[in-house]
C-alpha positions in Angstrom: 5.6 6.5 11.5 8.4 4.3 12.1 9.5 4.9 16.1 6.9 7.8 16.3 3.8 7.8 18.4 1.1 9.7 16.4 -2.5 11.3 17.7 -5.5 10.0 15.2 -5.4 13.2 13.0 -1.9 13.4 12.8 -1.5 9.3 11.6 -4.5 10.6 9.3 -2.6 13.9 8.0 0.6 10.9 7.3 -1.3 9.0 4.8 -3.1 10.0 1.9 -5.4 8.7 -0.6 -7.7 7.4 1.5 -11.5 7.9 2.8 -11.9 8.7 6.3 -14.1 5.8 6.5 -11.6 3.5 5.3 -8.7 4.4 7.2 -11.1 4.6 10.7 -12.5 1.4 9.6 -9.1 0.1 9.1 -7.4 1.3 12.6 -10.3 0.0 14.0 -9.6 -3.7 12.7 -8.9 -6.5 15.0 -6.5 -7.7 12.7 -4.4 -4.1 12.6 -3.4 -5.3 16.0 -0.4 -7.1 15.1 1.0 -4.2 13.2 0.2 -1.2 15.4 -0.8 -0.2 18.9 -3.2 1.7 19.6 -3.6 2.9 23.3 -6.5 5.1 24.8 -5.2 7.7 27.0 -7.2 8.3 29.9 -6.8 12.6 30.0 -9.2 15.1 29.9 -10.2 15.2 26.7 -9.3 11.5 26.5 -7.1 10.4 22.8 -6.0 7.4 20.8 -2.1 7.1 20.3 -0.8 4.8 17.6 2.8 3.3 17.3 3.9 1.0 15.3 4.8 -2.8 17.0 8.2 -4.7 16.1 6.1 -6.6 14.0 4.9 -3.4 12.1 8.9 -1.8 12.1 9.6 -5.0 10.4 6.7 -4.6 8.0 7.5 -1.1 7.0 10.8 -2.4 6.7 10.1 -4.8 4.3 7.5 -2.5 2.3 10.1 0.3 1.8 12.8 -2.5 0.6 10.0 -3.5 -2.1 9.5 0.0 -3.0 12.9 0.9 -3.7 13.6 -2.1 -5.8 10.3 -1.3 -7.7 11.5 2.1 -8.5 15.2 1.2 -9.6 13.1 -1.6 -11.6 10.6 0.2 -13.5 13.1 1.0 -16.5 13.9 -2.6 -17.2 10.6 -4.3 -16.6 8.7 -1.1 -18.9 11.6 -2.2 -21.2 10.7 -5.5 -21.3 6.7 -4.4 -21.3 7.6 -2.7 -24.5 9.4 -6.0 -26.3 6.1 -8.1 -25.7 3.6 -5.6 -27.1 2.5 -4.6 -23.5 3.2 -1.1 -23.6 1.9 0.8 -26.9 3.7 3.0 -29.3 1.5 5.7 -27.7 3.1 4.6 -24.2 -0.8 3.1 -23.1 -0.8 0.1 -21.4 -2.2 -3.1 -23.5 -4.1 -5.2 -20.8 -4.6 -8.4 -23.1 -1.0 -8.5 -23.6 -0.1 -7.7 -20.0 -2.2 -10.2 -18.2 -1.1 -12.8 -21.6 2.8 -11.5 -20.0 1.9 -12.1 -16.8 0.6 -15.8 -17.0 -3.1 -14.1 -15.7 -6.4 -15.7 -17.3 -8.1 -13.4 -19.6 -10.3 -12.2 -17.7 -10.1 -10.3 -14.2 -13.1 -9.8 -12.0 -16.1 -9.3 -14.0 -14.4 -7.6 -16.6 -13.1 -8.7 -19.1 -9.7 -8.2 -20.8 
């Protein structure tokens, strides 16, 4: 989306694994504001348009940066998942021992771990 101005179905096409609800519900936000502008166009049938702000270019920026960096990570820190017992033999996930690696208390939400 960065330096494109998309319609509502096409931002909605753009990103995926989402409810409708959630993503209109989202858009809709007051908060969303800050990040992307949204302008009604006044044509017969009228339509939404949605661009990202600077603030939002930035963002983006930012989120692919952390992305990358988590990708290029993943080997080491599932290497060192696998020296504290976090990842199993079978390659599952141990939640005690990853919240325990993490510094998390043992339990998270109304589950416990």
């Amino acid at each position: 989306m960065q330096g494109e101005t998309l319609r509502y179905r096409a931002l909605r096409r753009a990103i995926v694994r989402i409810s409708e609800r959630v993503f209109s519900k989202t858009l809709n936000a007051p908060e969303i504001d800050v990040l992307v502008h949204r302008e009604v166009v006044e044509v017969m049938p009228p339509h939404v348009e949605y661009c990202l702000t600077d603030l939002g270019v930035e963002a983006a920026e930012r989120r692919r940066s952390l992305a990358d960096w988590i990708e290029d990570s993943l080997p080491r820190v599932g290497g060192e998942w696998a020296l504290r017992g976090v990842i199993g033999p079978d390659g599952s996930v141990r939640l005690p021992e990853l919240t325990e690696s993490l510094g998390l208390p043992g339990r998270v939400g109304r589950r416990s771990v």
